[in-house]
KOLMARVEX-151068 format. One record per residue: residue number from 1; x, y, z of N, C-alpha, C in turn. Coordinates in steps of 0.001 Angstrom, whole numbers, plus 500000, padded with zeros to 6 digits. Atoms other than C-alpha are relative to their C-alpha. Last residue first. Example, Ala and Ser with C-alpha at 12.3 -4.5 7.8 and 13.67 -1.06 7.14 Angstrom:
2
+-----+--------+--------+--------+--------+--------+--------+--------+--------+--------+
! pos !   n.px !   n.py !   n.pz !  ca.px !  ca.py !  ca.pz !   c.px !   c.py !   c.pz !
+-----+--------+--------+--------+--------+--------+--------+--------+--------+--------+
!   2 ! 499180 ! 498810 ! 499940 ! 513670 ! 498940 ! 507140 ! 499230 ! 501090 ! 500730 !
!   1 ! 500890 ! 498810 ! 500000 ! 512300 ! 495500 ! 507800 ! 500900 ! 501200 ! 500000 !
+-----+--------+--------+--------+--------+--------+--------+--------+--------+--------+
//
This chain:
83
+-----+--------+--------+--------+--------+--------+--------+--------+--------+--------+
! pos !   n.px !   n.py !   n.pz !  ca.px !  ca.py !  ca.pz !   c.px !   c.py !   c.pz !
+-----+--------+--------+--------+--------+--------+--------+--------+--------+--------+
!  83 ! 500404 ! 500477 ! 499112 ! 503068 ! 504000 ! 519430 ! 501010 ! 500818 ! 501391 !
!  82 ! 500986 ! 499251 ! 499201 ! 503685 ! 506021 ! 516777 ! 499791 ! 499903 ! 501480 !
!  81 ! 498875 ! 499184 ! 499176 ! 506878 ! 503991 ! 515620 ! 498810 ! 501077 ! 500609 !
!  80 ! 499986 ! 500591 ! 498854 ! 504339 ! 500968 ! 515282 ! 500903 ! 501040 ! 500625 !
!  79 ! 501031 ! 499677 ! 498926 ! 502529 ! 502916 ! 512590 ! 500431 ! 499502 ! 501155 !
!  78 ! 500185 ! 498620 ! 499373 ! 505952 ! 503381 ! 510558 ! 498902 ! 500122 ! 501164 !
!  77 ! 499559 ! 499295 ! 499607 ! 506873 ! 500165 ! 510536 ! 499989 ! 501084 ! 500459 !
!  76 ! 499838 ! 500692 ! 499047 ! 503675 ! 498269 ! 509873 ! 500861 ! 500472 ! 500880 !
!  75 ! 501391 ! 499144 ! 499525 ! 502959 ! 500936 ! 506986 ! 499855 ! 499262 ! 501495 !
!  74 ! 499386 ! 498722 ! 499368 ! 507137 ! 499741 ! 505927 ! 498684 ! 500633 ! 500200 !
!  73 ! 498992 ! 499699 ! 498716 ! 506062 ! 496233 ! 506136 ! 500602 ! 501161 ! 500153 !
!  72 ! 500596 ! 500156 ! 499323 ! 503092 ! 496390 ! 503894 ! 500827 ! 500093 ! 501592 !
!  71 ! 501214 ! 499069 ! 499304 ! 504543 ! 498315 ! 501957 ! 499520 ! 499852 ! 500683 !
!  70 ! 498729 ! 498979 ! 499406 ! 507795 ! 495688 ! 501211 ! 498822 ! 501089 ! 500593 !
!  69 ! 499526 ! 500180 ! 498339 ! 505025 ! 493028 ! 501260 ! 501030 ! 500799 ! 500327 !
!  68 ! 501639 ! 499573 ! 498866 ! 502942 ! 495041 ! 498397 ! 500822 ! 499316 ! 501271 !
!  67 ! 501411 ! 500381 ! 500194 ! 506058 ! 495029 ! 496107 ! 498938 ! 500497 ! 501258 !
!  66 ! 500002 ! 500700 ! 501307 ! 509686 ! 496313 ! 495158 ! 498631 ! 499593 ! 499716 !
!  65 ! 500667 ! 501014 ! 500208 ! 509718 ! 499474 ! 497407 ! 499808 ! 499445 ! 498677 !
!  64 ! 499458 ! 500991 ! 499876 ! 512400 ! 501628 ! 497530 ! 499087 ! 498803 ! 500135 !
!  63 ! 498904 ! 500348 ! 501148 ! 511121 ! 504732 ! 496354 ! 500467 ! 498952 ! 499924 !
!  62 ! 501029 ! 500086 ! 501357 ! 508476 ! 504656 ! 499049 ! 500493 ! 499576 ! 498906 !
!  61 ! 500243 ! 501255 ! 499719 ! 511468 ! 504508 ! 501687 ! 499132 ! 499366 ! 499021 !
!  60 ! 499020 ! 500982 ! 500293 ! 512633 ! 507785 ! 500191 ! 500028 ! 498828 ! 499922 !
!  59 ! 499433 ! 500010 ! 501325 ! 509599 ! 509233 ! 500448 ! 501435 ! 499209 ! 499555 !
!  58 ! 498843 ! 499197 ! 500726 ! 508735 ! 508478 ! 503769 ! 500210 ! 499749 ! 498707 !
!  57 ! 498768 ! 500682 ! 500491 ! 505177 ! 507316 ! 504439 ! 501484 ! 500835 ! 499678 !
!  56 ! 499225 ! 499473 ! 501436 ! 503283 ! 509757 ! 506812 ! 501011 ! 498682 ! 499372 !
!  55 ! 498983 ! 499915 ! 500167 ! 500795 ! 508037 ! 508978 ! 500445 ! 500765 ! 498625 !
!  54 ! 499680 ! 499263 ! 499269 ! 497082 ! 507506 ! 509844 ! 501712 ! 500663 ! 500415 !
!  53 ! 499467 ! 500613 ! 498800 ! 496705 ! 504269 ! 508617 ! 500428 ! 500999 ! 500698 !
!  52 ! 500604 ! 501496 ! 499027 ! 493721 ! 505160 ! 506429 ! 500534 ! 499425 ! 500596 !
!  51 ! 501339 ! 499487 ! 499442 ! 495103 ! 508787 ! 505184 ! 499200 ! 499133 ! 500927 !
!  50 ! 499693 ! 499485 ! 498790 ! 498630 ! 507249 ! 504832 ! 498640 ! 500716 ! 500635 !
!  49 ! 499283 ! 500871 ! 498973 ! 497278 ! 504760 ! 502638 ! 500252 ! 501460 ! 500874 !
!  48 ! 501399 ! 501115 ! 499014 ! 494759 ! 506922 ! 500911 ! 500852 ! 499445 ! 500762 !
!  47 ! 500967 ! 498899 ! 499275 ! 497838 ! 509437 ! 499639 ! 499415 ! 499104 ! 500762 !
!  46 ! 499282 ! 499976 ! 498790 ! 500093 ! 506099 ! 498612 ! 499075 ! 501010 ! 500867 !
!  45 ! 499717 ! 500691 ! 499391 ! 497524 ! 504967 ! 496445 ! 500414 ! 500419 ! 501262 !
!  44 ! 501477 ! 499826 ! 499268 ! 496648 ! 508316 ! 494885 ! 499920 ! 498975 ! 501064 !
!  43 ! 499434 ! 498408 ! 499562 ! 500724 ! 508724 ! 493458 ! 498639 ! 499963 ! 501598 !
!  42 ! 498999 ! 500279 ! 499397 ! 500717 ! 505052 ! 492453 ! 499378 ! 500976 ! 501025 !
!  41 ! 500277 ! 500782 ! 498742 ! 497522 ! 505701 ! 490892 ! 500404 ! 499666 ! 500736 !
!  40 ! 501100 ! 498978 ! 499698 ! 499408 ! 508470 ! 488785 ! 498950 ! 499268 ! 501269 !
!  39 ! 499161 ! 498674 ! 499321 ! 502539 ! 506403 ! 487990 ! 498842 ! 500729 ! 500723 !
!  38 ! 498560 ! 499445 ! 500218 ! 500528 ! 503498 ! 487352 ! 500461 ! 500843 ! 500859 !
!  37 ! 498927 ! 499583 ! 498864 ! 498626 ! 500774 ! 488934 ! 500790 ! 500647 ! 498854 !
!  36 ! 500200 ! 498323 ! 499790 ! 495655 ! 500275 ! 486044 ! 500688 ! 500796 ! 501386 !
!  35 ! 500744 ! 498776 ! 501026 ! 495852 ! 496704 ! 486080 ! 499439 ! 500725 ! 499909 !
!  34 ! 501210 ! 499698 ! 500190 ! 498075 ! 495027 ! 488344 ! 499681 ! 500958 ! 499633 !
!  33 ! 500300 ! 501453 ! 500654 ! 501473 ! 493192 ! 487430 ! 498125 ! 500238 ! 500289 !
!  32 ! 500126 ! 500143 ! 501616 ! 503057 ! 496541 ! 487207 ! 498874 ! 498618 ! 499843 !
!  31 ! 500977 ! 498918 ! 500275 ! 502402 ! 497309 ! 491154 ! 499334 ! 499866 ! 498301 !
!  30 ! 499326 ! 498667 ! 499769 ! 504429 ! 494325 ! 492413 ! 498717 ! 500661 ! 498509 !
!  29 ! 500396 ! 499514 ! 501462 ! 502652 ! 491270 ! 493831 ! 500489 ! 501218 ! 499966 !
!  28 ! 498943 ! 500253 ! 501235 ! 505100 ! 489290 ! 496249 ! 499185 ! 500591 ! 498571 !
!  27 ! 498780 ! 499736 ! 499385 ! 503023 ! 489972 ! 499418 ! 500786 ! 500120 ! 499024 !
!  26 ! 498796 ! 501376 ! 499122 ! 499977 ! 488866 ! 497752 ! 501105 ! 501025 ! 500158 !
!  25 ! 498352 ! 500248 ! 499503 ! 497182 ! 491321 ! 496709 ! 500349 ! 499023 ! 500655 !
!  24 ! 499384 ! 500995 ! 499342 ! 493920 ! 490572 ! 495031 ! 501017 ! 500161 ! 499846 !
!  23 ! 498596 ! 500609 ! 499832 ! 491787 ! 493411 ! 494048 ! 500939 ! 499149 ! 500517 !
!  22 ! 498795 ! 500621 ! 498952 ! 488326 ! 493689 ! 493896 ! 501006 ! 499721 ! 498917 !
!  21 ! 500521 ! 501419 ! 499253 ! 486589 ! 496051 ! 491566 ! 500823 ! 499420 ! 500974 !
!  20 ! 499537 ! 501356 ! 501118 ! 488482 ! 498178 ! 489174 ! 499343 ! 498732 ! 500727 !
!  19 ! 501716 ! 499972 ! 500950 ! 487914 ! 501615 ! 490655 ! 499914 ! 499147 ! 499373 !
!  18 ! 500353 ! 500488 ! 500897 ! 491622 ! 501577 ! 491300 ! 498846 ! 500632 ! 498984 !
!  17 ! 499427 ! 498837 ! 500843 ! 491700 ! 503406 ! 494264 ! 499863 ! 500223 ! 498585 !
!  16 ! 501072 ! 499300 ! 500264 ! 488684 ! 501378 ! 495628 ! 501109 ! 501056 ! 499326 !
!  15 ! 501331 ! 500302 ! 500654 ! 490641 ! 498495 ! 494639 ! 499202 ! 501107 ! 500014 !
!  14 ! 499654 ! 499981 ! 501670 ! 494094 ! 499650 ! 495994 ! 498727 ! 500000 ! 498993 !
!  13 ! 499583 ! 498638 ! 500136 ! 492267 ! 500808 ! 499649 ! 500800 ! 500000 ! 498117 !
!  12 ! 500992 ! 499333 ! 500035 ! 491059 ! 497329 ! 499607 ! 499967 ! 501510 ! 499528 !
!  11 ! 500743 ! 500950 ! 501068 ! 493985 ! 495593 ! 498786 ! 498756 ! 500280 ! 500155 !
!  10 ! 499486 ! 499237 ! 500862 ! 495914 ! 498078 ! 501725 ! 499004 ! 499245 ! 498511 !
!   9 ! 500312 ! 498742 ! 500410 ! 493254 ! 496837 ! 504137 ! 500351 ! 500726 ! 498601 !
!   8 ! 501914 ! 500614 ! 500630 ! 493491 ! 492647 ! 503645 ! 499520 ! 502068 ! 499911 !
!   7 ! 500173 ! 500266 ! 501054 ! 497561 ! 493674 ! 503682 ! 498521 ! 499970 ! 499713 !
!   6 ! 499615 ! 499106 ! 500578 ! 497539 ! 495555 ! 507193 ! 500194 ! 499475 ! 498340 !
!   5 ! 500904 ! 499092 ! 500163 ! 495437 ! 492714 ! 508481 ! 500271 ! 501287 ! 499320 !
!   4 ! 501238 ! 500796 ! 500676 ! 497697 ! 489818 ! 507351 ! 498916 ! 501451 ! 500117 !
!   3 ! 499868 ! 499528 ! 500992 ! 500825 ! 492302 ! 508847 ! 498622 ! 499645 ! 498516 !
!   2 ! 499076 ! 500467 ! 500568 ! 499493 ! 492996 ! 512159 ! 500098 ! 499519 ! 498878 !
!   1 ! 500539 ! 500557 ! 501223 ! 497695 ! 495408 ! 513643 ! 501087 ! 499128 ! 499366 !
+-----+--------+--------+--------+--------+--------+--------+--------+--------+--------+
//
């Protein structure tokens, strides 16, 4: 999967987290700049993601994300270490 398709998912998976309708991620959007991403949707976010790519995110690595293309490249990372 590569990273265009692992973004058009996660922006789905934000939206229905949301409950806010569509969502439009870019690579360079960070969590504050959309509305109703907090601490708590953060929390539900990350759950669904690893539920719909079938992976554990690391916590640490989680911590270190600035936006949606740092996630998108560490859900790219981790699912390719499956392989």
């Amino acid at each position: 999967m590569n990273s265009d398709e692992i973004l058009a998912r996660v922006s789905a998976i934000v939206s229905d987290a949301l409950q806010s309708g569509p969502v439009v991620l870019t690579r360079d959007t960070k969590a504050m700049q959309v509305r109703g991403w907090d601490s708590l949707s953060h929390t539900i976010i990350l759950i669904a993601l690893e539920d719909a790519f079938a992976c554990t995110l690391p916590v640490d690595r989680t911590l270190a994300l600035k936006n949606v293309g740092d996630l998108v490249d560490l859900i790219a990372d981790v699912t390719s270490q499956r392989r």
